[in-house]
BASEFI-166447 format. One line per field, with one value per residue (C-alpha): x negated, y, z negated. Coordinates in Angstrom, 1 decimal. Layout:
<torvexs>
px	X, ...
py	Y, ...
pz	Z, ...
</torvexs>
This chain:
<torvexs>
px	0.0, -1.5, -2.3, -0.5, -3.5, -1.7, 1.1, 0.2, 2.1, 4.4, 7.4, 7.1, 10.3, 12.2, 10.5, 6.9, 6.3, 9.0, 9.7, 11.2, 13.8, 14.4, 14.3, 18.0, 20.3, 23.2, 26.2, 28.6, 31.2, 28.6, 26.5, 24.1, 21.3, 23.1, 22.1, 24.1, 25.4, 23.2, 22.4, 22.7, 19.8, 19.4, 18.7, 15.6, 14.9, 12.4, 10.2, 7.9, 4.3, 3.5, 6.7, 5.1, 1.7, 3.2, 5.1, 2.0, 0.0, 2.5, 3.2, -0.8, -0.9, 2.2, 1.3, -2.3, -0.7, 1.8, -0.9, -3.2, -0.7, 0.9, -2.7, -3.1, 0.4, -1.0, -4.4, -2.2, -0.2, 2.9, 3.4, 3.0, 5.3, 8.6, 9.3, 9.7, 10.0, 7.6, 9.7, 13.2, 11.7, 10.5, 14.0, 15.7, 13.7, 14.9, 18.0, 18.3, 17.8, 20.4, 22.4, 25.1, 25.8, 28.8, 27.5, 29.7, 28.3, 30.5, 31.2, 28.3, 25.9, 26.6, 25.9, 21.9, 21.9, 22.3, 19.9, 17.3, 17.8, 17.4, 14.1, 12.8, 13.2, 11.4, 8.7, 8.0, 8.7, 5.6, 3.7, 3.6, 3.0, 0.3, -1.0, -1.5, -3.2, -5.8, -6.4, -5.0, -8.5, -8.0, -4.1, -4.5, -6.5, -4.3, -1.2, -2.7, -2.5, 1.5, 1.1, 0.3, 3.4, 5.0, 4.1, 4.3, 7.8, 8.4, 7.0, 8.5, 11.8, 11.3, 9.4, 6.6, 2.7, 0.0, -2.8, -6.5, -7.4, -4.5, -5.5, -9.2, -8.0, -6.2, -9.3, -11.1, -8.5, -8.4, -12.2, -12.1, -9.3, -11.4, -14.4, -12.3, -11.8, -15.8, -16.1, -14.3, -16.5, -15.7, -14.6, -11.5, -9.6, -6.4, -5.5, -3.4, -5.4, -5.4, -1.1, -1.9, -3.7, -0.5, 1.9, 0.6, 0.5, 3.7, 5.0, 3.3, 4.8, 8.7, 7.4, 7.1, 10.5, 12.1, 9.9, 11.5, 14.7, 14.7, 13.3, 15.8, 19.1, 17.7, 17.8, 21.1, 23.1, 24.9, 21.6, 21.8, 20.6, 16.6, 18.1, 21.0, 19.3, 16.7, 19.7, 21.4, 18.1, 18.0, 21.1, 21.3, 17.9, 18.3, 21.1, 20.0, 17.1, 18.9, 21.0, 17.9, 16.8, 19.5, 20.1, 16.5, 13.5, 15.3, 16.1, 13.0, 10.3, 9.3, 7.2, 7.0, 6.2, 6.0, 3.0, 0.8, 1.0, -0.3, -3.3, -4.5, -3.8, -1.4, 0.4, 4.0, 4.0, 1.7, 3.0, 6.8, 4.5, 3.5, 6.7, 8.4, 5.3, 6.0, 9.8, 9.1, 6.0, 8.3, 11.2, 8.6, 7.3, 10.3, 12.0, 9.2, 8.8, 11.7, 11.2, 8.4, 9.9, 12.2, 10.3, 6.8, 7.6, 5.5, 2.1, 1.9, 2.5, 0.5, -2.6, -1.5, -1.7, -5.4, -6.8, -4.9, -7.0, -10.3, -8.9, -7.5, -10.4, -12.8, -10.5, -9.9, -13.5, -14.1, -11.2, -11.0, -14.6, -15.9, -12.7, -12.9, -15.4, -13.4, -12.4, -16.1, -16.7, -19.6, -21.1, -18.6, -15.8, -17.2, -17.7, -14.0, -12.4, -14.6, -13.3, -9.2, -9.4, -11.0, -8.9, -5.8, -6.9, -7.7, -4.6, -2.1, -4.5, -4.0, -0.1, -0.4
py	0.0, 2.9, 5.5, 8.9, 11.0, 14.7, 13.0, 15.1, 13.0, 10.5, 11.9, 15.3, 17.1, 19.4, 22.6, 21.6, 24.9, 25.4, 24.5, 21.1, 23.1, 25.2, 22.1, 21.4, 20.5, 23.2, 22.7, 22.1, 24.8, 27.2, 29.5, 27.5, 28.6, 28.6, 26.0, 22.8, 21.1, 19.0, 16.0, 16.4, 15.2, 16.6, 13.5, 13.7, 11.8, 9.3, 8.4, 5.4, 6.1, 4.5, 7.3, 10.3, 9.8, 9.9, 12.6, 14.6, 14.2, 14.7, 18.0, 18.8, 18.2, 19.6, 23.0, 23.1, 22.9, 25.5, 28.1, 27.6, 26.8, 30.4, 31.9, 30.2, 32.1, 35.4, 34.9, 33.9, 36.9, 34.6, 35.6, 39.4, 41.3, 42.1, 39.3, 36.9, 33.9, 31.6, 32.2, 31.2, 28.5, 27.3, 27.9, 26.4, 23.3, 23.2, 23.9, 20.6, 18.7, 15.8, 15.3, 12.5, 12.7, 14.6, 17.1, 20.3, 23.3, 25.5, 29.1, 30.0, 28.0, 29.0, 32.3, 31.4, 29.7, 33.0, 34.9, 32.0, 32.1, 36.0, 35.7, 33.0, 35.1, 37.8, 36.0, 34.3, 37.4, 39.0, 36.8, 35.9, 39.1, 39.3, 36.0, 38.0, 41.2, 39.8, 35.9, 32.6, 31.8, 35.0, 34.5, 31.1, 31.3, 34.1, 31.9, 29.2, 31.4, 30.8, 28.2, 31.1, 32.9, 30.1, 29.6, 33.1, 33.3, 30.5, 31.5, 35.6, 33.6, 31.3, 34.0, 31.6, 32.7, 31.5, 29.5, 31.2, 28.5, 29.7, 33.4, 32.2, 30.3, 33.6, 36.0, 33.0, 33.2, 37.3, 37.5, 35.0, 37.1, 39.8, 38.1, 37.3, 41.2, 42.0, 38.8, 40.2, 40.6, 43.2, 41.5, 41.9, 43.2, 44.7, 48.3, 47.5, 45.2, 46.2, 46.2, 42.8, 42.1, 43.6, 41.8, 38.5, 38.9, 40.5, 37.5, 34.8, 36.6, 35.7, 32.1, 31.7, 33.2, 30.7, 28.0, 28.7, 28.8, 25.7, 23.8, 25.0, 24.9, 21.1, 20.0, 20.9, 17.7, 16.8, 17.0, 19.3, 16.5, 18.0, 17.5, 19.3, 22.5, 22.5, 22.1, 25.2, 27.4, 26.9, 27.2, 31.1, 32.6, 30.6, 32.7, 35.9, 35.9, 34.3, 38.2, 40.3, 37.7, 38.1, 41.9, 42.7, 40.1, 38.8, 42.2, 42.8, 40.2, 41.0, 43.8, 41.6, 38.2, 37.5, 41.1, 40.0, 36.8, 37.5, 39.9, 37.0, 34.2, 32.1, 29.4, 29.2, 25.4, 25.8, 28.2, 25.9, 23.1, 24.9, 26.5, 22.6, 21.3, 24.2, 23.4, 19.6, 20.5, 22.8, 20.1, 17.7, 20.2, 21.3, 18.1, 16.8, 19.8, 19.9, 15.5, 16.6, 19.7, 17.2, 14.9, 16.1, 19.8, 22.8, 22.1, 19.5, 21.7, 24.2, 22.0, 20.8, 24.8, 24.8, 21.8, 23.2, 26.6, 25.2, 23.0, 26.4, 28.0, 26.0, 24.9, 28.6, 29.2, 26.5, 27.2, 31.1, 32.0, 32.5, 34.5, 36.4, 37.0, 38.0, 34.1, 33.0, 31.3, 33.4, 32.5, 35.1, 33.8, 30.5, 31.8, 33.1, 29.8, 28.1, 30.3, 30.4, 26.4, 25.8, 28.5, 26.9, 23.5, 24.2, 26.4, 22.7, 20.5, 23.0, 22.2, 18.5
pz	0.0, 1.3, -1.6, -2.2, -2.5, -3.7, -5.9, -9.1, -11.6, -11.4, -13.3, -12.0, -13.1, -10.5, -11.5, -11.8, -13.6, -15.6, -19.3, -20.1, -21.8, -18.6, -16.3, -17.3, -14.2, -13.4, -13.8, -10.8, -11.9, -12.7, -10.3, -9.1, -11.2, -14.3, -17.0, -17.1, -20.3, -22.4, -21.2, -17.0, -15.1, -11.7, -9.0, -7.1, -3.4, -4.6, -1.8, -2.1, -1.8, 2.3, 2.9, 0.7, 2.2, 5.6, 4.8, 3.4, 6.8, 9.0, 6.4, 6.9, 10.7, 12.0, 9.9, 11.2, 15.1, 14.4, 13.1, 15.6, 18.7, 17.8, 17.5, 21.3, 22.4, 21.7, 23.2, 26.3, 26.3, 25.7, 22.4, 20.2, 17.4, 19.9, 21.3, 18.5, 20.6, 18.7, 15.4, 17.0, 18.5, 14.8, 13.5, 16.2, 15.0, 11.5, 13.0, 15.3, 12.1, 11.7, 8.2, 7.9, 4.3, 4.3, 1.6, 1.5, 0.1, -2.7, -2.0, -4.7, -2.9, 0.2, -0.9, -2.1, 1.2, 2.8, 0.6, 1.1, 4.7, 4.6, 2.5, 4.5, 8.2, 6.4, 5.2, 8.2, 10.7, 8.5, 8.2, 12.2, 13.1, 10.2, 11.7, 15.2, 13.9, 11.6, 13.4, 11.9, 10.2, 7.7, 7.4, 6.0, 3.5, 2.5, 3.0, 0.7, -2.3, -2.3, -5.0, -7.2, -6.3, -6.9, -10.3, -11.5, -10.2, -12.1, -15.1, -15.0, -14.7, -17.3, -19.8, -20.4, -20.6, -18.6, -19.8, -20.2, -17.2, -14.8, -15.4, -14.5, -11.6, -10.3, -10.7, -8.3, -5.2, -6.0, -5.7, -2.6, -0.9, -1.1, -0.2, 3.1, 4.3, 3.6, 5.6, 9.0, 12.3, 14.4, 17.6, 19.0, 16.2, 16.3, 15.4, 12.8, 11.4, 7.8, 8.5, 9.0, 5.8, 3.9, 6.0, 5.1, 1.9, 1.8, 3.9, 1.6, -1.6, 0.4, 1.1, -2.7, -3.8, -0.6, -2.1, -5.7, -4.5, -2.6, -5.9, -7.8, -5.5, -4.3, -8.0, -8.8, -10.2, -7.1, -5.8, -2.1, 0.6, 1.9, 5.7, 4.8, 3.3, 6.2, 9.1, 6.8, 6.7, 10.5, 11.4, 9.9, 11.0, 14.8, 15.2, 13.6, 15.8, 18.5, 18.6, 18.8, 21.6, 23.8, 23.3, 23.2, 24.4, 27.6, 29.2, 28.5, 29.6, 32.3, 29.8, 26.6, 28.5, 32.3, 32.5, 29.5, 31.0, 34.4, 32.8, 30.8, 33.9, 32.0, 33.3, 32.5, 32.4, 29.6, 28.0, 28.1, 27.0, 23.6, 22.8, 23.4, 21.1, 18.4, 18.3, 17.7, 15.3, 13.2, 13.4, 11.8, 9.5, 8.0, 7.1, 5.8, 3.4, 2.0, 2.0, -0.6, -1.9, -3.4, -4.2, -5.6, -6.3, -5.2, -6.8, -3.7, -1.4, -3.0, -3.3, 1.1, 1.6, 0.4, 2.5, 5.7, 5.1, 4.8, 8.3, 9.9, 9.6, 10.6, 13.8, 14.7, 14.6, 17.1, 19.3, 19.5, 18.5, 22.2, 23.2, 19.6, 17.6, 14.7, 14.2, 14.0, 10.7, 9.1, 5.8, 3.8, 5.5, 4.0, 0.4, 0.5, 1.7, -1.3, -3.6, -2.6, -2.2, -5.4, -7.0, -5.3, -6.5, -10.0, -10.8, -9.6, -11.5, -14.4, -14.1, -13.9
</torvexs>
C-alpha cells in the first residue's frame, strides 16, 4: 500500500487549527457557522491512503501545469489582465464537475456559497494578473504562504494565541518574501510590477479566507458533498465571468487576443490546446482539493503549496529564462524559496 507522505495526523479534526472546543459540528437549523449542540460530530470523506496519495500528486501536478501553462499564455500573447480567458476556463472546469448525491443546499448555505464564490473570483482574478506582472517563479513562492493565512484566520476567529514557534516560523517566510523582491532581475519586467507584488498577496490573503470557508461549511453535520461545493463554486464565477466575456472580451479580440497573437507568432492550435489542457488541469485540481480539503484539512495543502514553489520556480526558470530573464533562478531567489518552504513546512508541522 503505497504510503500517504503529507497526511499530518491520522485523526485530524475538521479545523486543523481550531480548538477542540471550537471544532464542534453546526447545527442544521442554525447558520451555518453557528455551533451545534453538544455531542454532534461533523462526518468527514475518509479516503484510504493509495486514494489520498493519488489525490496529493494529482493535487501537486495539476497545480504546477496551471501556473506555468498560464505563464506560457502570456508569453504567447494569448493571455493578459482584460481578457480573463484563462480564469473562465478554470471555472468552467470546476464547474463541469459531476455530483449525484442529491444534496440540496439550505437558503443560509446557499448564501456562504455566494460569498465563497465571490471571494474565490477575487482572489484568483488577483492573483492571475499578479501572476502576469511579476512571473509565476516569484508569485509562487508568494502563494505558498497561504497556510499562514490560513491559520491566522483561524486562530483571530477562534481568539486563540500562537505558539512562540509559529511566530518564528512567520518572521522566516516574512524574511524570505522579502528576500524574493531583492532577488528580481531586471529582464523583462512589467511596469506595474510592484502592482503585481501587492496583488498576489492580496490575492493569496482571499485564497485563505475561501480555504476557511470551505473547511468549515464542508464539516457541517450533514456534511456538504466536496463534488457538490466545487460544481457550486464553479457554477457562480463561470457565469460571472462568462458576462464580462461576452459583453467585453469577444467584441473585443481582435485587440485583446488575435494582435498579440500574431506579434508573438502564436499558433491558435496551440494556444486551443492549452486553454483545453488548463480546463481539464483545473477540473482535476479542484475536485481533488476539495477531496483533501475534506479529508486532511489545510495544513496538507499548506505544506502541497510549499513543494509546488520550490517545483515552480525551478521549472519557470528553465522554461522562461531564455525569453525572460526575470524568471532566471539566481542565488537570492534560491535563499527566499529556502526560507518560505521551510517556514511553510515548520509552521504545519508545528500544528500537527
Amino acid at each position: 500500500m503505497a504510503p500517504s507522505i503529507f497526511r499530518l495526523g491520522k485523526d485530524a479534526s475538521p479545523l486543523p487549527f481550531a480548538s477542540p472546543k471550537s471544532s464542534a459540528g453546526i447545527s442544521p437549523m442554525n447558520s451555518p457557522f453557528e455551533p451545534s449542540p453538544r455531542g454532534t460530530i461533523p462526518v468527514r470523506v475518509a479516503l484510504s491512503k493509495k486514494k489520498l496519495f493519488l489525490y496529493q500528486i494529482l493535487f501537486l501536478g495539476t497545480g504546477l501545469f496551471t501556473t506555468l501553462s498560464a505563464q506560457w499564455l502570456w508569453y504567447a500573447g494569448a493571455a493578459n489582465e482584460h481578457l480573463l480567458l484563462s480564469i473562465w476556463v478554470a471555472y468552467l472546469g470546476m464547474a463541469l464537475v459531476s455530483d449525484n448525491s442529491g444534496y440540496v443546499a439550505d437558503a443560509n448555505t446557499s448564501k456562504v456559497l455566494y460569498g465563497i464564490a465571490a471571494i474565490d473570483m477575487f482572489a484568483l482574478i488577483c492573483g492571475t494578473v499578479g501572476m502576469l506582472y511579476i512571473g509565476s517563479g516569484i508569485y509562487q513562492v508568494i502563494h505558498s504562504s497561504v497556510i499562514v493565512f490560513t491559520a491566522l484566520l483561524t486562530r483571530l476567529t477562534n481568539k486563540s494565541r500562537l505558539k512562540t514557534s509559529q511566530w518564528m516560523s512567520l518572521f522566516i517566510i516574512t524574511l524570505g518574501l522579502g528576500i524574493s523582491r531583492l532577488g528580481a532581475t531586471h529582464g523583462k519586467q512589467h511596469p506595474f510590477e510592484n502592482v503585481g507584488m501587492l496583488l498576489s498577496l492580496v490575492g493569496t490573503l482571499g485564497y485563505a479566507v475561501v480555504y476557511t470557508l470551505n473547511e468549515k461549511i464542508l464539516g457541517r453535520p450533514h456534511n456538504m458533498p466536496p463534488r457538490y461545493l466545487c460544481r457550486s463554486i464553479g457554477r457562480l464565477t463561470s457565469s460571472l465571468i462568462g458576462i464580462y466575456i461576452v459583453f467585453y472580451t469577444i467584441p473585443n479580440l481582435e485587440v485583446l487576443l488575435w494582435k498579440p497573437m500574431k506579434a508573438n507568432g502564436t499558433s491558435i492550435m496551440a494556444v486551443g490546446t492549452i486553454y483545453v489542457l488548463l480546463g481539464v488541469s483545473s477540473y482535476v485540481h479542484n475536485l481533488t482539493y476539495f477531496y483533501m480539503m475534506s479529508d486532511v484539512g489545510a495544513v496538507t495543502t499548506g505544506v502541497l503549496s510549499s513543494v509546488r514553489a520550490v517545483l515552480v520556480f525551478g521549472l519557470s526558470s528553465a522554461l522562461y529564462c531564455g525569453a525572460d530573464t526575470s524568471q532566471c533562478y539566481t542565488g537570492m531567489k534560491a535563499i527566499s524559496t529556502i526560507f518560505v518552504s521551510l517556514g511553510v513546512f515548520a509552521f504545519s508541522l508545528s500544528k500537527r
